[in-house]
Each structure stands twice: as structure tokens, then as C-alpha cells.
C-alpha positions in Angstrom: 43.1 -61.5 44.7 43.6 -61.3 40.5 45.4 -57.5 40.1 44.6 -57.2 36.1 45.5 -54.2 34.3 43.2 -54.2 31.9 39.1 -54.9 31.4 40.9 -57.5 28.8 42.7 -59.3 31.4 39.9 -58.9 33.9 37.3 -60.4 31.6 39.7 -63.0 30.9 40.5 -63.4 34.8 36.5 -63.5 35.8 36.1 -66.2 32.8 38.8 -68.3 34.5 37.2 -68.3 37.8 33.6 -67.9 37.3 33.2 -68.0 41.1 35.4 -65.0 41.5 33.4 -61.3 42.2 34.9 -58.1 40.6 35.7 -55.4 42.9 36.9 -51.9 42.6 36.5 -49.7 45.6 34.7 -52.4 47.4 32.5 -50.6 49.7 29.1 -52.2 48.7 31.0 -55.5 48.5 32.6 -55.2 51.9 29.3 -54.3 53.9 27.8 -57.5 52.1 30.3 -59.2 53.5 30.3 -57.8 56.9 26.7 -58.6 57.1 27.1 -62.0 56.2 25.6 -62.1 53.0 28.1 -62.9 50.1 31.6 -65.0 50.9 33.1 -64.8 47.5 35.3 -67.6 46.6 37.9 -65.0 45.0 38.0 -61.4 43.6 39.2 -59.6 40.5 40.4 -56.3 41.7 39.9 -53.1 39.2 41.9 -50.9 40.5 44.8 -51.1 38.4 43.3 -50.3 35.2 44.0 -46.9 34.1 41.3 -47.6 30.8 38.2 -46.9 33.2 39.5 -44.2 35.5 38.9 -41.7 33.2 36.4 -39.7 30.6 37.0 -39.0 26.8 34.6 -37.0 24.5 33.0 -39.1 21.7 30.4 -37.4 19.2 28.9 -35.2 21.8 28.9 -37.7 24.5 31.5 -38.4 27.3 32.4 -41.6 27.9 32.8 -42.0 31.5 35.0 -45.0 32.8 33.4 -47.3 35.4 36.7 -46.9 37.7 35.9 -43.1 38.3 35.5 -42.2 42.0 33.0 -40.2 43.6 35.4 -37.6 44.9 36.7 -37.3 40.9 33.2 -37.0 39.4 32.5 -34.4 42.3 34.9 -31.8 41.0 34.9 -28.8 39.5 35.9 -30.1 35.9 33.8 -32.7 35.9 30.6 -30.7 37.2 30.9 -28.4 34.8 30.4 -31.5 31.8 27.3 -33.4 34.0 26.5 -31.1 36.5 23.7 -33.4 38.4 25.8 -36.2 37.8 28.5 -34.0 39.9 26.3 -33.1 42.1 25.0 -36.8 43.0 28.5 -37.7 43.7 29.1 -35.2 46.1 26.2 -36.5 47.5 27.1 -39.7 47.7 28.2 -40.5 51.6 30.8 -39.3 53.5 34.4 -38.6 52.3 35.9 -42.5 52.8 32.8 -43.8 50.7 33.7 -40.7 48.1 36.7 -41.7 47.6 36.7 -45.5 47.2 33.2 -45.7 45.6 32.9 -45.8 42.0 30.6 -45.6 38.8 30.4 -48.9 37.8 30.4 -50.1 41.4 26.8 -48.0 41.7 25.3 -49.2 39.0 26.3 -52.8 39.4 25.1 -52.7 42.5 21.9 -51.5 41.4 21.5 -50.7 45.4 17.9 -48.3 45.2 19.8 -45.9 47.2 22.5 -45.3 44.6 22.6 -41.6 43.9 23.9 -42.0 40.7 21.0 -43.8 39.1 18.4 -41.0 38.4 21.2 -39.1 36.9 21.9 -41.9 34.5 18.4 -42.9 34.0 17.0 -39.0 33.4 20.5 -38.6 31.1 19.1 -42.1 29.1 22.9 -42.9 29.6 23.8 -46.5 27.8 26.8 -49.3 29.3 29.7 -50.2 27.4 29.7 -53.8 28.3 33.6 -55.6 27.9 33.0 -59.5 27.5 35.2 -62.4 26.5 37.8 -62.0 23.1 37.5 -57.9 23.4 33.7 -58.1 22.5 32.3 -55.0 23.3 28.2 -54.5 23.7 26.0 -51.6 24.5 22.7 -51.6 26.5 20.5 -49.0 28.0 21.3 -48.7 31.7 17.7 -48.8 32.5 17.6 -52.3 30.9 20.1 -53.5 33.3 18.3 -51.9 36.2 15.4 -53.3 35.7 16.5 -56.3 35.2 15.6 -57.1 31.5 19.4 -57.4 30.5 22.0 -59.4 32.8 25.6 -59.7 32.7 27.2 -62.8 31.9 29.5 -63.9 34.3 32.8 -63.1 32.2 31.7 -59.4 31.5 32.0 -56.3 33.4 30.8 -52.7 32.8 33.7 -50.9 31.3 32.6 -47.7 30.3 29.0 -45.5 30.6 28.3 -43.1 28.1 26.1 -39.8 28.8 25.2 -37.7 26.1 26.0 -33.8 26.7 23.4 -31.4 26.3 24.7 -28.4 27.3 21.9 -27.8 29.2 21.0 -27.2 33.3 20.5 -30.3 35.1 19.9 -30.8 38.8 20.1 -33.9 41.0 18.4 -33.3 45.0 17.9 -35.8 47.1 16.3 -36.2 51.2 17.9 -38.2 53.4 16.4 -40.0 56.7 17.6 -41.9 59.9 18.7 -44.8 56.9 22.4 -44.0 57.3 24.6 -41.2 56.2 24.0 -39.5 53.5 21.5 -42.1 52.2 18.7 -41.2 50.2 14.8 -42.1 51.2 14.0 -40.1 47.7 15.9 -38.5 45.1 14.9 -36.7 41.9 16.9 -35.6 39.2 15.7 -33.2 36.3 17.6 -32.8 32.6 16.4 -29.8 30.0 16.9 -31.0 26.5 16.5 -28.2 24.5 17.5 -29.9 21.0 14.5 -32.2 21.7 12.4 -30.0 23.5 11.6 -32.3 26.5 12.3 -32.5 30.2 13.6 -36.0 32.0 13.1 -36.2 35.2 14.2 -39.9 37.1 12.9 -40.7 40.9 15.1 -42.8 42.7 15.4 -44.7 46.7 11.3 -45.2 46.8 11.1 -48.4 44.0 13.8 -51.1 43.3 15.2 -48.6 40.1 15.0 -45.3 39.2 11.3 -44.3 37.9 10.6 -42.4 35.2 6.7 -40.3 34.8 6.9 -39.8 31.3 4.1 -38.1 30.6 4.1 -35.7 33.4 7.5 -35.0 31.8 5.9 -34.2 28.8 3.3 -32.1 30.1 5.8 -30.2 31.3 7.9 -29.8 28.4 4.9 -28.5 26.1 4.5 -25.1 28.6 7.9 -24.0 28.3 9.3 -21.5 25.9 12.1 -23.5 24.1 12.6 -20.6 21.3 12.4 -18.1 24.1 15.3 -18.2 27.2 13.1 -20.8 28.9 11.9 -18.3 31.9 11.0 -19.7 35.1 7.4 -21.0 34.7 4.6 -19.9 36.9 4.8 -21.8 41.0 1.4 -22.8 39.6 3.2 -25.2 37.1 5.7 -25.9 39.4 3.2 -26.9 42.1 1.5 -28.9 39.6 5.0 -30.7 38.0 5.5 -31.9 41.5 2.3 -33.5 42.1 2.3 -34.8 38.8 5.0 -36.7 39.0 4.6 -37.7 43.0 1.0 -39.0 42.3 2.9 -41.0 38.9 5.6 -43.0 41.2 3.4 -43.6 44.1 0.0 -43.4 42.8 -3.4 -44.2 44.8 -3.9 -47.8 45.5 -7.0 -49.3 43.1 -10.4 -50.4 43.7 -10.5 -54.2 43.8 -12.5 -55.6 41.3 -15.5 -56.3 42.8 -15.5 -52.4 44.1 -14.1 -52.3 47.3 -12.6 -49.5 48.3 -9.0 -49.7 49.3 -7.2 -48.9 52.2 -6.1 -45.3 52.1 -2.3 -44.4 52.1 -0.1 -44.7 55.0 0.6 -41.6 56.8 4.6 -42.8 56.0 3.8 -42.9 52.1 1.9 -39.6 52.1 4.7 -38.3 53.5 6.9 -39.7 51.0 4.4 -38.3 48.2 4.7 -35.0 49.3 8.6 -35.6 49.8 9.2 -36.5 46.2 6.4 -33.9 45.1 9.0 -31.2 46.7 12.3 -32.5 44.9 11.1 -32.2 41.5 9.4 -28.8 42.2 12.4 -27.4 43.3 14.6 -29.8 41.0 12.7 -28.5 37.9 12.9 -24.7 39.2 16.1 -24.8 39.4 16.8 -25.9 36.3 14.8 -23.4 34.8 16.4 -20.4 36.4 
């Protein structure tokens, strides 16, 4: 294993062995490997770069290093600047995966399940991407979820930045018989007051995190933003859930010669109405 201590040296290290696999706390990695799905030919550990195990501010944004652990982004400090961000790495799995799973790691992974994702899609958070020579690049997390922009294989995620909006924010999620601690739906909500608007990201029922824009929007236009945004009626609520919930699983559609088709499973109902609860209470929550 390479030991670099910095993205520099790792980039450099990756281009030099393009067979090789980054790794940081190695716990999505090492379950691959267990399972017989990846034998990596070598590995470029991340631990030992101090650069990415840490947050600066940077014109009302923090700039979150891809090295920081779930235990670190779970504490106090840290809640108090991304509080469903926090709260998703608490979240996250029990203490040994808290403590040697990372930021980067989660999103790299782009595992479904990764609690982090809604929080970084809802946030609109964008990568810091290191490459080859010190070339830095920035793309929409989203982008890379969804597969639209891919990392070369000399470049690593160095740094996420999350703008702060000094606004509530809540991340819940439901968990199953999956494993522990892992999610079968998460939702996370973000109030923006400066732009008036609501985010809300689904994540664990699609390959990346969802986002029903215009249920968020409906939202967002019944709210008092020049007021101290009071709790909204359980009517709105009610319907906010169902909203989004009917947006990220919707009915299936007629076929095009008419015929009716098949109703949803009892499973995915249940889901719907799963998902349908999250962002009610997600968005309540916010708002008191």
C-alpha cells in the first residue's frame, strides 16, 4: 500500500498505478472484497493527509474535506454548522463503521444506502475534484451520482463544499431487516430562506438521491418567509408528504394501446406511504 500525505502525492500515486484503488476508511472497499467482488491490484491509502480531514469556511460555505469521519461530522460542532448533515452521520451504522467511514468514501461509493447523499443532494453541495499537476475541478455532486460526470482514474474527491444557510434542516431515515442501521428510505428537508424554497432529497428507494421539485415548490409558495415561518396546517403537511411520495414512486402508466397496468405491489405501497411519512415529519420539523 502507497501512504501519501497529500491529494498531490495521491493523485500522482493513483496516475502511476492506474490499477491501484484509493482507500480511506475502507469499509465499503473491504465488504467488496469480502464478497468477492473487487481484488484490487494495489491501494493508495488516504489516511495520512491531514488536507481532507478537516472543514474551513469559504464565502458562506464550508468546505468539508473528504477524509472527515462519521463519528467527526456527528459532533456537536459540527451539527451545529450542517445539522442534517450531522445528523445522517450519526446515523450512519454502528460505532466501528462511524468511525472509519468517511465523506468522500460515501459519495464515491455512490452505495443508494449512503445516508449522506440526500443531505448533499437537498444542500446542492458541489466536489472539489484534485487531478493530475494540482488541477483542481468542481462538479455538482448530483452530476457524479447520476452518472453524467466520472472521475478519471488519476483524480480523487478532495474536498465537498455545502453552502450555509443558517437555516433548520432535518435528515430521517427508516431502516429494515437490510442490515444495521441501513436505510430502505431516507428523506432529508433544507429551508432556504434567502431564496424562499424548500429542498427536499429521497434517498435508498432509486440508484441516487431523488429530488420532487415541484412538490418542493408547492410547498415553498404556502409558507410565510417574511413572517417566522409557523408550522403550516397537518393539512399541508399531509399533502407535502404525498406529494412528494407519489413524485419518487409514482403510479405505473397505461401502455400505449390502453391497457391498464398492474397495480402496485403491496411492498411498494408500503414504501410510498414510508417515504410519504419521512418528509411529513422531516418538513414539520423543520418548520418548528
Amino acid at each position: 500500500m502507497t501512504l501519501p500525505a497529500s491529494l498531490d502525492e495521491a493523485v500522482a500515486a493513483l496516475a502511476a498505478m492506474p490499477a491501484a484503488v484509493p482507500v480511506a476508511g475502507g469499509t465499503d472497499l473491504m465488504a467488496a472484497v469480502n464478497r468477492g467482488l473487487l481484488r484490487p491490484a494495489g491501494l493508495v491509502g488516504l489516511g495520512r493527509i491531514n488536507e481532507i480531514r478537516g472543514w474551513q469556511y469559504q464565502d458562506g460555505h464550508a468546505l468539508l474535506g473528504a477524509g472527515l469521519t462519521h463519528a467527526r461530522m456527528g459532533r456537536p460542532d459540527f451539527a451545529a454548522l450542517i445539522p442534517a448533515l450531522a445528523a445522517a452521520a450519526r446515523a450512519a451504522g454502528p460505532p466501528q463503521i462511524r468511525n472509519a467511514g468517511t465523506l468522500g468514501g460515501n459519495i464515491a461509493s455512490a452505495a443508494p444506502t449512503g445516508d449522506a447523499l440526500p443531505v448533499l443532494a437537498a444542500l446542492e453541495a458541489t466536489l472539489v475534484i484534485a487531478g493530475p499537476e494540482g488541477a483542481r475541478r468542481e462538479i455538482p455532486v448530483s452530476h457524479l451520482l447520476a452518472g453524467r460526470e466520472l472521475l478519471a482514474p488519476a483524480e480523487l474527491i478532495g474536498h465537498v463544499r455545502v453552502p450555509l444557510l443558517h437555516a433548520p434542516q432535518v435528515f430521517l431515515k427508516a431502516t429494515g431487516r437490510t442490515g444495521p442501521g441501513r436505510a430502505t428510505a431516507s428523506v432529508a428537508v433544507v429551508l432556504d430562506p434567502a431564496r424562499r424554497g424548500v429542498r427536499c432529497a429521497v434517498g435508498a428507494i432509486a440508484p441516487m438521491p431523488l429530488r420532487p421539485l415541484e412538490a418542493e415548490r408547492w410547498i415553498a409558495s404556502l409558507i410565510d418567509w417574511d413572517g417566522e415561518r409557523a408550522a403550516l396546517a397537518p393539512e399541508a403537511l399531509n399533502a407535502f408528504g404525498e406529494y412528494v411520495a407519489a413524485a419518487c414512486i409514482p403510479d405505473p402508466v397505461p401502455a400505449a394501446d390502453g391497457t391498464e397496468p398492474p397495480a402496485l405491489s403491496p411492498a411498494v405501497l408500503h414504501l410510498r406511504r414510508t417515504v410519504a411519512a419521512l418528509a411529513r415529519r422531516a418538513l414539520g420539523r423543520a418548520l418548528s
